[in-house]
VOMARDREN-11615 format. One record per residue (C-alpha): residue in one letter; x, z, y. Coordinates in steps of 0.02 Angstrom, whole numbers, padded with zeros to 5 digits, always signed. Each point is the difference from the previous one (the first is absolute). Example, Ala and Ser with C-alpha at 12.3 -4.5 7.8 and 13.67 -1.06 7.14 Angstrom:
<recs>
A+00615+00390-00225S+00069-00033+00172
</recs>
This chain:
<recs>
X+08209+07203+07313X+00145+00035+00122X+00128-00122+00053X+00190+00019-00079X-00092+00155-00123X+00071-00055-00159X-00092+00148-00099X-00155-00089-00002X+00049-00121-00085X+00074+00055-00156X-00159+00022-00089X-00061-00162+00032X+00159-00104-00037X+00099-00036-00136X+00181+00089-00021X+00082-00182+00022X-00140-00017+00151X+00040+00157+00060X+00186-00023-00001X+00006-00162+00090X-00131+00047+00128X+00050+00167+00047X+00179+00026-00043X+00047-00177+00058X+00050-00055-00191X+00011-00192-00037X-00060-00067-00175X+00123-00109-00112X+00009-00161+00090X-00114-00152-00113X-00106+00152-00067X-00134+00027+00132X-00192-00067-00060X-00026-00078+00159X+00165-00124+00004X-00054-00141-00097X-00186+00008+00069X-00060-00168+00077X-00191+00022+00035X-00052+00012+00178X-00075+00167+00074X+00062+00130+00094X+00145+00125-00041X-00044+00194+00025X+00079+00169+00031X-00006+00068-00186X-00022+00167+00074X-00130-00014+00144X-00080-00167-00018X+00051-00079+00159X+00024-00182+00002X+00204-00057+00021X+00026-00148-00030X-00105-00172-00035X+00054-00118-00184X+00024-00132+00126X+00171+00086+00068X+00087+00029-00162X+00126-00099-00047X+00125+00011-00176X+00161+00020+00086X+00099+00047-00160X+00036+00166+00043X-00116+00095-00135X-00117+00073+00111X-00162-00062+00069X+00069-00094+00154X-00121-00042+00185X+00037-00070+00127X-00127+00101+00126X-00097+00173-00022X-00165-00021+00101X+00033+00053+00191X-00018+00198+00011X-00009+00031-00195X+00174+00060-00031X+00146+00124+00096X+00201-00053+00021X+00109+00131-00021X+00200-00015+00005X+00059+00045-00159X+00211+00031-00034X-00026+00095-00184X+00090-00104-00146X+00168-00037+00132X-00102-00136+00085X-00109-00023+00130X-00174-00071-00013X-00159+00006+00062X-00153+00111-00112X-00159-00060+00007X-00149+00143-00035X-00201-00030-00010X-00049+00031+00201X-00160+00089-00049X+00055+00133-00140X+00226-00011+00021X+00048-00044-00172X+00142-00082-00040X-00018-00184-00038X+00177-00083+00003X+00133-00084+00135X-00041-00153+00093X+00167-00114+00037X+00027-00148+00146X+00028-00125-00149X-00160-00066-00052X+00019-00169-00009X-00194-00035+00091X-00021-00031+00190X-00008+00196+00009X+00178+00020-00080X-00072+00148-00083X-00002+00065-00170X-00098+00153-00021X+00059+00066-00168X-00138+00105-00079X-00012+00112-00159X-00126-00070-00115X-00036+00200-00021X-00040+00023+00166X-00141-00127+00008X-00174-00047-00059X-00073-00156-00020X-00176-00091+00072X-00045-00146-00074X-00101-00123+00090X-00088-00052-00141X-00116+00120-00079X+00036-00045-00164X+00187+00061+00011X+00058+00176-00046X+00096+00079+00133X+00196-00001-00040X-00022-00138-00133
</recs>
């Protein structure tokens, strides 16, 4: 798999998936799977797997998106982003490039970070074995 080669991926994800990841869509905010989940584990790269984020940095900050307040060190890529008349900062998986949201300097943790994440753009790994990933 190459780096930034969205091609690859179309087979594998789903349109919405696809969409988010690749063309830098956003989901409806309050819809994503992964915005009300509470169980501890890790947070992945729905495309290649990589670990992003741990449960223990996301936060409900009201904004309708799965909301941390840290990606773990070297995991994900800052890009200045001015589309939409505004100018924010994209966030994309380190290992594979694909699109995972914005982060903002208003998170209201000792970080003052919010990385806002599409639910779409993420899988789930629970730390118990019993739990279903994305549940």
């Amino acid at each position: 798999m190459h780096k930034n080669d969205p091609t690859q991926w179309r087979e594998r994800l789903t349109p919405e998936q696809f969409h988010v990841c690749w063309e830098k869509g956003t989901e409806r905010p309050y819809t994503g799977a992964l915005l009300h989940n509470r169980k501890q584990g890790q947070y992945l790269c729905v495309c290649c797997k990589s670990v992003l984020f741990d449960a223990s940095a996301k936060f409900d900050s009201g904004c309708g998106w799965p909301s941390f307040d840290q990606a773990i060190a070297g995991t994900v890529d800052y890009t200045r982003d001015t589309s939409h008349g505004m100018e924010r900062v994209e966030i994309t998986c380190h290992t594979c490039g694909s699109h995972l949201g914005h982060v903002f300097p208003d998170g209201p943790t000792e970080t003052g970070q919010r990385y806002c994440v599409n639910s779409l753009s993420l899988d789930f790994a629970s730390e118990s074995a019993g739990d279903a990933q994305g549940e």
